[in-house]
Each structure stands twice: as structure tokens, then as C-alpha cells.
N, C-alpha and C positions, 0 to 999 in steps of 0.2 A: 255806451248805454248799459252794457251787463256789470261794467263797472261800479257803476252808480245803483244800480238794482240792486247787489251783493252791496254795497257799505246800508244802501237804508233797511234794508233786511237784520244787516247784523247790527245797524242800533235800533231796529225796533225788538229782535230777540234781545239785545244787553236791556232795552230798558224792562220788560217784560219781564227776564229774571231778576234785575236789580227789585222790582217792586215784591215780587213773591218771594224771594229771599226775603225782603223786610218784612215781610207779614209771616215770615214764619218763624223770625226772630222773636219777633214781642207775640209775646203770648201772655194778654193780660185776664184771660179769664181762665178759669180753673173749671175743665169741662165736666168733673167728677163733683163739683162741689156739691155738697145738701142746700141753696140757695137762702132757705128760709132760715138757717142755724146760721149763715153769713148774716142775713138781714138782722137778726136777733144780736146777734154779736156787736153787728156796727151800729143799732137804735142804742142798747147800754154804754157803748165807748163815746158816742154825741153825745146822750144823757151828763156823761160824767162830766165831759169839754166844753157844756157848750154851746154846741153844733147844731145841725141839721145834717141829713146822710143824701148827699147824691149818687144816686144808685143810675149804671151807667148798664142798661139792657143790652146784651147782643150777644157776641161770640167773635172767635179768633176768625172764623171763616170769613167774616164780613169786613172788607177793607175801611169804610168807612168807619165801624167801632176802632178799629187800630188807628186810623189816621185822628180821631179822636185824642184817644188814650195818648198817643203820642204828642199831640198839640197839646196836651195838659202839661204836658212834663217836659216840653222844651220851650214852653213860651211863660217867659218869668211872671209879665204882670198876672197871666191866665193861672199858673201853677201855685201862685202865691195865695190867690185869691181861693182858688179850690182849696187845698190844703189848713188855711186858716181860717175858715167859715165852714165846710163840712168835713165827713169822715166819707172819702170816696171809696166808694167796693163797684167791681165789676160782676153782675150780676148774669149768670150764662144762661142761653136761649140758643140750643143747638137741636140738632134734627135725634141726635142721640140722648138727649139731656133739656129735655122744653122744661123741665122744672115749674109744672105743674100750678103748684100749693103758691109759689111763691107770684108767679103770674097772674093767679088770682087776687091773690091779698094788694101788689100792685094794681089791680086796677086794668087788668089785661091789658098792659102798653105796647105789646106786639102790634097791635091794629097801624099805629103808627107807626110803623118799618122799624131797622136796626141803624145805628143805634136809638135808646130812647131814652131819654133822661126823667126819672122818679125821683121828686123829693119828698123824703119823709120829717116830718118834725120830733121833736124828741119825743113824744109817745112812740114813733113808728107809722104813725100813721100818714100813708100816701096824703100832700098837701097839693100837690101838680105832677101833671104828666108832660114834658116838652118833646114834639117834633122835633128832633134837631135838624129837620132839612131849615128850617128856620133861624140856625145859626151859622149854615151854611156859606161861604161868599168861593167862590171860583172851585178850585177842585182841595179846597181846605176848610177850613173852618172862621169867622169874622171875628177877628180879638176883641172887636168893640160889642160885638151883637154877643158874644160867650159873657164877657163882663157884666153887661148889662142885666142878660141875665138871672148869671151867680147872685149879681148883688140885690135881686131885688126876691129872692127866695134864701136871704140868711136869716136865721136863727133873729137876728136883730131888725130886721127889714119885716120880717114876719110880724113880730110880737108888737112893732109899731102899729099896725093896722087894729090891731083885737083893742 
């Protein structure tokens, strides 16, 4: 019995550090950044491409922004489709760093938990704000529900509608 006690202890400690090691790996937002000189940066580089900017709200502390960030860049249809329809930045919302200015001109997306997803169109201007517990499916994220989507807030998807 104490046998069995001590190994599920020690895979639920291995899984436990496996998970926070990886989250302290990827550090996809930049907790110092000025957010709003991001935002400004990536509306003119969409302007020039494009694009639309999917602005991905959170921080390094919240596992689900990593588990995100992550499904963008290891699932090909997902990562194709980001990369060739917007200009992704990760947009930081830390206890240190709420970045203020920039949460407003968003549209205060905090309200709906971390992460959030804000697209702006080539002006800059906030077009949607998504829940992504709505893109959610088990303890990742749904390749078909993310697709769906990307695809229906591109640059070209949008300008059909006007």
C-alpha cells in the first residue's frame, strides 16, 4: 500500500513540475512592454500586409495564455492560418503591468477572463472581443472552433460583409 502511495505522489509531483517547468519556458509576453507602442507597431505592420492584428490578452502567469500561445505554434493548420491572415502580438495584463491605456482602447477585455482574444482591423480599431473559453474543447483548445474563428475575422472575411 505505501508502495503504491509513494509512485502516485511521485507522478503526480513529476507531472506538476513537468507543467510549471513548461510555463516558465515559454514566455510569450513581454511583462515590461509599453502595450500601446506594441499595438501601434503591429496596426502599421497589418496596414502594410494586409492583415488584421490578433491581439492575444493575458500574461505568462496564466496557464491557459501559454497553452494557447503554444497550440498556435505547434498545430500547423492553426499556425498557418494565424500567421497568414493577422500579425499576432501578445498583449500583457499582469498584476505588475495592467497596462492601463491599452485595456481601455481594447475595449476592457479583462472582463472576460485570460486569455482574450482582440481583433483590430487595419485602422486599429477593436472589431471583436472573443471569450476563448469558447474555443476551448477538453483541457486545450478545438482546431476546428480556433479555425473557424480566425477565418471568419480576416482582413478578407471582414471587408466581405461592409
Amino acid at each position: 500500500m505505501k508502495k503504491h502511495l509513494v509512485i502516485t505522489l511521485a507522478i503526480i509531483f513529476a507531472t506538476m513540475f513537468s507543467a510549471l517547468s513548461l510555463q516558465a519556458q515559454s514566455k510569450y509576453y513581454d511583462e515590461q512592454a509599453d502595450a500601446m507602442a506594441q499595438i501601434r507597431d503591429a496596426v502599421a505592420l497589418a496596414k502594410s500586409e494586409g492583415k488584421n492584428v490578433f491581439c492575444q490578452v493575458g500574461g505568462n502567469w496564466c496557464p491557459w495564455c501559454i497553452r494557447f500561445a503554444n497550440f498556435v505554434e505547434q498545430d500547423s493548420a492553426v499556425n498557418r492560418t494565424m500567421y497568414d491572415n493577422f500579425v499576432y502580438i501578445h498583449v500583457n495584463w499582469s498584476k505588475d503591468n495592467k497596462n492601463p491605456e491599452a485595456m481601455r482602447y481594447l475595449g476592457n477585455p479583462a472582463r472576460f477572463g485570460f486569455p482574450v482574444f482582440v481583433i483590430l482591423n487595419e485602422k486599429g480599431e477593436p472589431i471583436h472581443i472573443q471569450n476563448s473559453a469558447y474555443l476551448e474543447q477538453d483541457k486545450g483548445y478545438s482546431e476546428q472552433k480556433v479555425l473557424e474563428f480566425m477565418r471568419n475575422w480576416t482582413r478578407e472575411a471582414v471587408e466581405t460583409i461592409r
